[in-house]
C-alpha positions as MATLAB code, in Angstrom:
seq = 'XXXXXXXXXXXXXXXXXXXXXXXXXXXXXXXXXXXXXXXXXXXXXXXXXXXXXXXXXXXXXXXXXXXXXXXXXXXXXXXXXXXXX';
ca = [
     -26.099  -10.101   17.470;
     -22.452  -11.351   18.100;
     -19.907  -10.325   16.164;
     -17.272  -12.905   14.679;
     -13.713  -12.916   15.815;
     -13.061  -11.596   11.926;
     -15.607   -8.402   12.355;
     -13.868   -7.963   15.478;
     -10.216   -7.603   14.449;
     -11.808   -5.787   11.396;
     -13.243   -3.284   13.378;
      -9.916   -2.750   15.818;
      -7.955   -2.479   12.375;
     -10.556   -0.163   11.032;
      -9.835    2.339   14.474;
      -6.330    1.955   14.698;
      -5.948    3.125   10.679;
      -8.688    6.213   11.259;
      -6.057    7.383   14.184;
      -7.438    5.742   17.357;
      -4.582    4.668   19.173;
      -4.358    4.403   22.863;
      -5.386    0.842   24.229;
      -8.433    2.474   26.071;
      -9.878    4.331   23.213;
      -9.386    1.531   20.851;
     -11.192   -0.846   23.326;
     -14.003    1.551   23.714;
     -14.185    2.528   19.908;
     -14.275   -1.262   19.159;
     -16.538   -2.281   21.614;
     -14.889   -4.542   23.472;
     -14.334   -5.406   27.247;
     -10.541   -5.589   28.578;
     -10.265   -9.023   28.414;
     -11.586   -9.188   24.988;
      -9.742   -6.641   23.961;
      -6.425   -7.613   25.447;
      -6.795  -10.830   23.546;
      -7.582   -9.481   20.052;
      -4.701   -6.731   20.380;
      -2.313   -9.280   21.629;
      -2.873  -11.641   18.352;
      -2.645   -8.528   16.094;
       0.443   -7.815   17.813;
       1.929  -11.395   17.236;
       1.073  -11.511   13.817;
       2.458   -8.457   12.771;
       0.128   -6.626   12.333;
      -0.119   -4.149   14.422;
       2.287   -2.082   16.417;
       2.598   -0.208   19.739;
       5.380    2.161   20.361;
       5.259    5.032   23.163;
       1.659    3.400   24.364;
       0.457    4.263   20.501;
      -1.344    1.535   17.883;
      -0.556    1.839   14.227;
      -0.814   -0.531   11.644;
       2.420   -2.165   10.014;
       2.472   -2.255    5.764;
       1.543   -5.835    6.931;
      -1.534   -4.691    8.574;
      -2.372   -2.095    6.066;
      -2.568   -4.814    3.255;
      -4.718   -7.464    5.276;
      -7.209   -4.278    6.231;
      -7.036   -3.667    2.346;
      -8.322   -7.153    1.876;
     -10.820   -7.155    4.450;
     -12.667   -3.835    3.094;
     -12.414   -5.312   -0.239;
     -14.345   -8.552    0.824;
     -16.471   -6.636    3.495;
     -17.468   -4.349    0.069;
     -18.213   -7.549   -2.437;
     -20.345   -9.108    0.435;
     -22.628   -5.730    1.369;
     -23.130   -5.766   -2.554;
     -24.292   -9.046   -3.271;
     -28.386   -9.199   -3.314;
     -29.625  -11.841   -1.313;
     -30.699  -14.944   -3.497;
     -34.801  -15.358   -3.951;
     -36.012  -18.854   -2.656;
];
């Protein structure tokens, strides 16, 4: 199944906050080829979102608060019961 571009930049977010932080790892841990992943860390970069000092990923307060928001919607989706046609 193929992921969305918003399950993908959930799931780099969701690696860089639990400590993964050098571009290899995180492209690995995310599942993600280079060019992919160069991409997706590029736009999180841009935005603000993420960070990279001394070849390290971490999230900004900026990033911190849209992961927030993501786990919060990723949580009311999982819990909703699919409706019965």
């Amino acid at each position: 199944m193929k992921r969305s571009r918003m399950e993908i930049i959930f799931e780099i977010m969701k690696n860089v906050d639990a400590g993964v932080s050098t571009k290899t790892r995180l492209m690995y841990a995310s599942n993600l080829d280079w060019r992919s992943f160069s991409k997706y860390i590029s736009f999180l970069e841009e935005e603000g979102f993420v960070v990279c000092t001394n070849d390290s990923y971490r999230l900004t307060d900026k990033g911190k608060l849209l992961l927030q928001k993501m786990k919060e919607v990723a949580e009311i989706l999982s819990s909703q019961v699919a409706p019965k046609i």
